[in-house]
N, C-alpha and C positions, 0 to 999 in steps of 0.2 A: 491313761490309756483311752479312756475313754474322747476326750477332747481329742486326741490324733488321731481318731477313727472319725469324728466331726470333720475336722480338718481337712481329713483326704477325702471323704465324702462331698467336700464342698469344692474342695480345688481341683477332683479331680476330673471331673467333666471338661473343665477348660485346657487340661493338659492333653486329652485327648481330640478334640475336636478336631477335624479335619481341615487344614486352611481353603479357603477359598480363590477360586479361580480368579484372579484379574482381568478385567478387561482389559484387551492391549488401548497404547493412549492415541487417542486419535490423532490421525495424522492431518498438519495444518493444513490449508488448502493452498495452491501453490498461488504464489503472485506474480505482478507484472507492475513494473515499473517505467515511469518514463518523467520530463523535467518539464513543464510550461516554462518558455524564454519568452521574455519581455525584453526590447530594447529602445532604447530611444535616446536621442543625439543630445546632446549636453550645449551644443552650440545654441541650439535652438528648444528650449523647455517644451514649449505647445506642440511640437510637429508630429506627425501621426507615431502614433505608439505602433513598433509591429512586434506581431505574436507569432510564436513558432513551437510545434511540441515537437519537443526531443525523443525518439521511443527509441532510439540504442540504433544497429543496425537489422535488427528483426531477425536475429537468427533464433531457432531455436522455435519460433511462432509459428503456429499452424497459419494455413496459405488462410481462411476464415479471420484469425487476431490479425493476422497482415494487413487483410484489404479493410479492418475494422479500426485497423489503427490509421492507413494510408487516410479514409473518410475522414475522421475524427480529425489526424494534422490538418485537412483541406477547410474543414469548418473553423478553425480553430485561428487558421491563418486570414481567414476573411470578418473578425472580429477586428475593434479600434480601443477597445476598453477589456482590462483585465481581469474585471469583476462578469464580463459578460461569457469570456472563457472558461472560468472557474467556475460560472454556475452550468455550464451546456458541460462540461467536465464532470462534475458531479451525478449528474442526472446520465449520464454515461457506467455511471459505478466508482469514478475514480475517489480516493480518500487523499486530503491535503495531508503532507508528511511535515513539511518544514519548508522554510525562504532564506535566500541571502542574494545578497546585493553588489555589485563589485562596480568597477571603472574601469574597461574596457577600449582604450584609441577614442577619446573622448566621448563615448560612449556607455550611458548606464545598462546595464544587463542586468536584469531581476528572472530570478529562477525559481520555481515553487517547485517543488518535490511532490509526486502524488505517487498511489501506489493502487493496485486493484483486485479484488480475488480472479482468479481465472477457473472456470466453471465448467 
C-alpha cells in the first residue's frame, strides 16, 4: 500500500498538469518566382549570348514588384555573360533553384530557375 501511495504521489502531478498552449506555426513568407533564359545560336558557337528573365505575366504583383521586376528584365537584358546576371540577380534577393538545358530550332536555351521571398 504503501509503494502505491508513492506511486500516485509521483505520477500524479504529471497527470494533472495543464497542457500547454501552442504557438501557431509560422506562416512561410510568400514567394516570387521567375526563369533567367539564355540563348544562343548553335550555328554559330561565339555569337552574343542573349539573356531574358522570365517573370510569368505579372499578375497577382503589386503595381511596386511590377515596375521592380519590368527594371530588373531591362538590366538583365543588357548583360553578354550569364555569370554577370546571376550575380546582379542575387544581389537583388533572388535564390538559384535549378538549370536545364534543351535544343530549341537550332538553338540552345539554358534556364536557371530562381525564386525570392516577397517582403
Amino acid at each position: 500500500m504503501k509503494h502505491l501511495f508513492l506511486f500516485a504521489a509521483l505520477l500524479g502531478p504529471a497527470l494533472v498538469t495543464p497542457a500547454r498552449a501552442q504557438a501557431p506555426a509560422a506562416r512561410p513568407a510568400p514567394v516570387q518566382y521567375c526563369s533567367l533564359l539564355a540563348t544562343q545560336g548553335l550555328s554559330i558557337p561565339t555569337s552574343k549570348m542573349e539573356l531574358k528573365l522570365d517573370y510569368g505575366k505579372g499578375e497577382g504583383l503589386s503595381e511596386t514588384l511590377a515596375a521592380q521586376m519590368k527594371e530588373q528584365a531591362a538590366t538583365v537584358g543588357g548583360f553578354t555573360a550569364i555569370v554577370d546576371a546571376l550575380n546582379y540577380l542575387g544581389t537583388q534577393g533572388w535564390e538559384y533553384l535549378g538549370f536545364n538545358s534543351v535544343l530549341i530550332r537550332g538553338d540552345y536555351v539554358h534556364r536557371y530557375m530562381l525564386r525570392r521571398a516577397i517582403h
